[in-house]
C-alpha positions in Angstrom: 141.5 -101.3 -62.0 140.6 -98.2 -59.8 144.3 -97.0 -60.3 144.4 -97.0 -64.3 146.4 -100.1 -64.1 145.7 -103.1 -65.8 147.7 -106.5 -65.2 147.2 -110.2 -66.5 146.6 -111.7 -63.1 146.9 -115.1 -61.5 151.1 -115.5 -62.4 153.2 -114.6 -58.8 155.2 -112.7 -61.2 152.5 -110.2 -62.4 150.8 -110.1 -59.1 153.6 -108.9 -57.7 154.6 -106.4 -60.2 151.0 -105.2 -59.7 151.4 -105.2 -56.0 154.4 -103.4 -56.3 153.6 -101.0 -58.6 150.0 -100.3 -57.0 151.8 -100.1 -53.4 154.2 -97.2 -54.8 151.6 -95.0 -56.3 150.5 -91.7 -55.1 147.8 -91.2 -53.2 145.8 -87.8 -53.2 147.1 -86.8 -50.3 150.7 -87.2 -52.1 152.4 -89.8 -50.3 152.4 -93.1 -51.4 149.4 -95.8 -50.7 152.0 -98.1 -49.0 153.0 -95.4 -46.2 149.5 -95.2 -45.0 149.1 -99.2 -43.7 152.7 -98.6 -42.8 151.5 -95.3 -40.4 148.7 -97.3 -39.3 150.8 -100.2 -37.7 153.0 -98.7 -35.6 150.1 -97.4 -33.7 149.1 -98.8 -30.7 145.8 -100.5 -30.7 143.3 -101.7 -27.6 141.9 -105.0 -27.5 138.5 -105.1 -26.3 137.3 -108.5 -24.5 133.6 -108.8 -24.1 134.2 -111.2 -20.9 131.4 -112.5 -19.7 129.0 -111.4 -22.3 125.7 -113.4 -22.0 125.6 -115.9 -24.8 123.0 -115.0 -26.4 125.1 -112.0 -27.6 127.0 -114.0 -29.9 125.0 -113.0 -33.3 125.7 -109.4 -32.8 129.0 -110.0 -31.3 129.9 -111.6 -34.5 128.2 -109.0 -37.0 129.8 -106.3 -35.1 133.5 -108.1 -36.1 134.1 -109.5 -32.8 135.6 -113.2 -32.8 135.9 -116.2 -30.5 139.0 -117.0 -28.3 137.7 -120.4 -27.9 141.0 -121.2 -25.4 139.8 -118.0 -23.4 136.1 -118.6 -23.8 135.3 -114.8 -24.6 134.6 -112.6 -27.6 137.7 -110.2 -28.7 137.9 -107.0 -31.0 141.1 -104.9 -31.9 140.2 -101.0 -32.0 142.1 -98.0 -32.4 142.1 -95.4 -29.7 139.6 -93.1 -31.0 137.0 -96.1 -31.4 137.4 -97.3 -27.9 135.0 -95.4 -25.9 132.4 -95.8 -28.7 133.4 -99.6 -28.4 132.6 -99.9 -24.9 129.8 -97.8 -24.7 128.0 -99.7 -27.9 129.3 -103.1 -25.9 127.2 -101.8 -22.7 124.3 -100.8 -24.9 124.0 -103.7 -27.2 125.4 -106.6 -25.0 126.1 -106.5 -21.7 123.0 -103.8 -20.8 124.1 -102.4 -17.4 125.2 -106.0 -16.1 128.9 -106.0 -16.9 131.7 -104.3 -18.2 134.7 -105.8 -21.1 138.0 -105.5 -20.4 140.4 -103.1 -22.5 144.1 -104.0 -23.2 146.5 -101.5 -24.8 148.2 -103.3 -28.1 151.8 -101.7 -28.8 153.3 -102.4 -32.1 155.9 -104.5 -30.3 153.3 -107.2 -28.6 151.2 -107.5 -32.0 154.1 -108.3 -34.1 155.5 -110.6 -31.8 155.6 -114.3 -31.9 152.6 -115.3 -30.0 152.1 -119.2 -28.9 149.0 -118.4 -27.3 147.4 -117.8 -30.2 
């Protein structure tokens, strides 16, 4: 609806054609809205793991978009590299407070794509 467009939903055929024609429109910026997402994955990401965050962390943890690795036993978040320092620094502020530090993995394209069987 915030496009202009208008499609009878609910039938894969016109959710698609909606998709489709949604995906292929112009953005302000003039390129199209499907190039953006498209930019966006092939950068690399960081995966922040609040190890050892005390337990009573878990609320904000959660609110803050973090999620359980219940097979690793830790809190995770994917960031992008300009969000990592202010990751890690709100992490030490809100959560670990001077008695720990999370650990900070590099995400290529390549390894978040990629079949994963620890998942």
């Amino acid at each position: 609806m915030q496009s202009g467009r208008f499609f009878v939903g609910h039938r894969a055929s016109n959710d698609v054609s909606a998709l489709t024609s949604l995906l292929e429109t112009i953005a302000t910026d003039e390129r199209t809205i499907l190039s953006h997402p498209l930019e966006r994955c092939m950068l690399d990401s960081f995966r922040i793991d609040a190890v050892g965050a005390p337990f009573d962390a878990k609320d904000v943890l959660k609110a803050h978009g973090y999620r359980w690795n219940s097979d690793r036993r830790f809190w995770s978040r994917e960031v992008g590299f300009v969000d990592v320092a202010e990751e890690t620094e709100w992490l030490d502020q809100r959560v670990y407070r001077g008695r720990g530090t999370p650990n900070v993995q590099r995400v290529t394209p390549g390894e978040r794509f990629a079949a994963r069987a620890d998942r």
